[in-house]
C-alpha positions as CSV (number, residue, x, y, z in Angstrom):
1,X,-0.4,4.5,-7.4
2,X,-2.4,3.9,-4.6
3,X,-6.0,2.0,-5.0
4,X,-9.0,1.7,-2.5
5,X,-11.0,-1.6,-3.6
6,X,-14.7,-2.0,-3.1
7,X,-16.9,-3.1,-5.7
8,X,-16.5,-3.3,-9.9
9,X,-17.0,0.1,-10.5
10,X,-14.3,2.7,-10.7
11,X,-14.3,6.2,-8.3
12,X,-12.4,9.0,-8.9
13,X,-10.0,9.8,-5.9
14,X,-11.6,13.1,-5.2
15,X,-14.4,10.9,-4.0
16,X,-12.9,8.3,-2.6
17,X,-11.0,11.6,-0.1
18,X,-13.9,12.2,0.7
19,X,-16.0,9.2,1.7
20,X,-13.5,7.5,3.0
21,X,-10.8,9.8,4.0
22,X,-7.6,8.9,2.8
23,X,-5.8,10.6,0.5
24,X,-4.5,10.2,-3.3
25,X,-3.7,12.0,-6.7
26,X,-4.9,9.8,-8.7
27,X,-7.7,7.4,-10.1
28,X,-8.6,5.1,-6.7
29,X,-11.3,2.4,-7.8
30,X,-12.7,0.3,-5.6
31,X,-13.7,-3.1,-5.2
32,X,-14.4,-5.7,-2.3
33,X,-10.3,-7.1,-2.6
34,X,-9.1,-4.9,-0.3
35,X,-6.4,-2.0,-0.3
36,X,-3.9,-2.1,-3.0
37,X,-0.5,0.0,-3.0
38,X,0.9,0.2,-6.5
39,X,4.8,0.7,-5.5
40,X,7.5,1.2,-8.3
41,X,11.1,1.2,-7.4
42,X,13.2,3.2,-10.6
43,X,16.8,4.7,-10.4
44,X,17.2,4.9,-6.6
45,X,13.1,6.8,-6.8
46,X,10.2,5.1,-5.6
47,X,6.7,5.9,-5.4
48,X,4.6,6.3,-3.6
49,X,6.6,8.2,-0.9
50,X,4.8,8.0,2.1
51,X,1.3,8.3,1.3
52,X,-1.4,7.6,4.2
53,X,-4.1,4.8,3.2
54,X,-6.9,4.0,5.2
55,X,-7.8,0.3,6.1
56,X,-9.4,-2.3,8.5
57,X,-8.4,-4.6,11.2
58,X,-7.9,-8.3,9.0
59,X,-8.5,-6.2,5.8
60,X,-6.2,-7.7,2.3
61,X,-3.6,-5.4,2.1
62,X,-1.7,-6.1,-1.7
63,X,1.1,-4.8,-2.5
64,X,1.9,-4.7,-6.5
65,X,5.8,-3.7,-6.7
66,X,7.4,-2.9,-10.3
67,X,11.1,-2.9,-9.2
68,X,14.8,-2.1,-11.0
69,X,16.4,-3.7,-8.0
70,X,16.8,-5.7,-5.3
71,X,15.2,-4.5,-1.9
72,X,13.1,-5.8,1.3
73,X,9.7,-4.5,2.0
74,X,9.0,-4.5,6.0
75,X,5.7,-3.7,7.1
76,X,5.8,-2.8,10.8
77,X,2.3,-4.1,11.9
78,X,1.3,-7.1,14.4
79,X,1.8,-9.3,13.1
80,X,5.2,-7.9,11.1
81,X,5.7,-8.7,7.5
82,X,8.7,-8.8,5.4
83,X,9.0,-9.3,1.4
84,X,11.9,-9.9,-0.7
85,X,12.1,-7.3,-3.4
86,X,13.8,-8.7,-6.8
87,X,14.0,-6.9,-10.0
88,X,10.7,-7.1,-12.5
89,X,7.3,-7.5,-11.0
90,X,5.9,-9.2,-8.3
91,X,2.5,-8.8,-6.1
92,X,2.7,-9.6,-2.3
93,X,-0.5,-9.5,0.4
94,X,-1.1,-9.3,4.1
95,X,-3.2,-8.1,6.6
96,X,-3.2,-6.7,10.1
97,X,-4.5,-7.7,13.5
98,X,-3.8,-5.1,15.6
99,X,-5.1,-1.3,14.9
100,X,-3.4,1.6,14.8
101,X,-0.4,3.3,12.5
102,X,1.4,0.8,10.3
103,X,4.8,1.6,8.2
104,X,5.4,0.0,4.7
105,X,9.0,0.9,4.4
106,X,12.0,-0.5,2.2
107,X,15.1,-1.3,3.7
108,X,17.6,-0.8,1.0
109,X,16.5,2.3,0.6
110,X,15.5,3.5,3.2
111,X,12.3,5.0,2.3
112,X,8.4,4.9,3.7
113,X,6.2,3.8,0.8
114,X,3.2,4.1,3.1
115,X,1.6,4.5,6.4
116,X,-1.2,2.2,6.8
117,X,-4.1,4.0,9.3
118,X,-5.8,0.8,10.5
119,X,-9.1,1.1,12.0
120,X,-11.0,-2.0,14.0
């Protein structure tokens, strides 16, 4: 589940597409927090799979993950970023310096849980 924060109030994704461009199936509410990337790691499956999320230069970036195992989330960004991933829940945050096109990708398995499309 991917979430654009900005505000209290809650915006449908459809609107969120459209104002700010990036893209997501499902409920994106916004408040003033920052972006937040819902990630859940199941039976070798994860989700999101490489969904593209729009953000800032300096902007919070959190990352909620819901894990069955053990794993290591990089994110390939100036500066870079990497989280120890342990079974059960656990919330980590960053932000980026540099803009451009940042991966969010877990080692263990190998998959890209986002691309981060980081505007000054």
């Amino acid at each position: 589940m991917i979430r654009r924060l900005a505000g209290l109030v809650a915006i449908p994704a459809v609107v969120v597409a459209l104002v700010s461009g990036c893209g997501g199936d499902d409920d994106t509410p916004a408040t003033e927090d920052g972006v937040v990337i819902d990630v859940v790691i199941e039976n070798g499956t994860v989700t999101p799979d490489n969904e593209r999320i729009e953000a800032t230069v300096g902007e919070p970036v959190t990352v909620r993950i819901d894990s069955d195992a053990d794993d290591e989330l990089h994110v390939h960004a100036v500066p870079e970023h990497s989280f120890e991933i342990h079974p059960g829940t656990q919330e980590t945050q960053f932000s980026v310096d540099v803009p451009g096109q940042v991966a969010v990708e877990l080692h263990d398995t190998g998959k890209t849980v986002a691309t981060l499309l980081v505007r000054p």
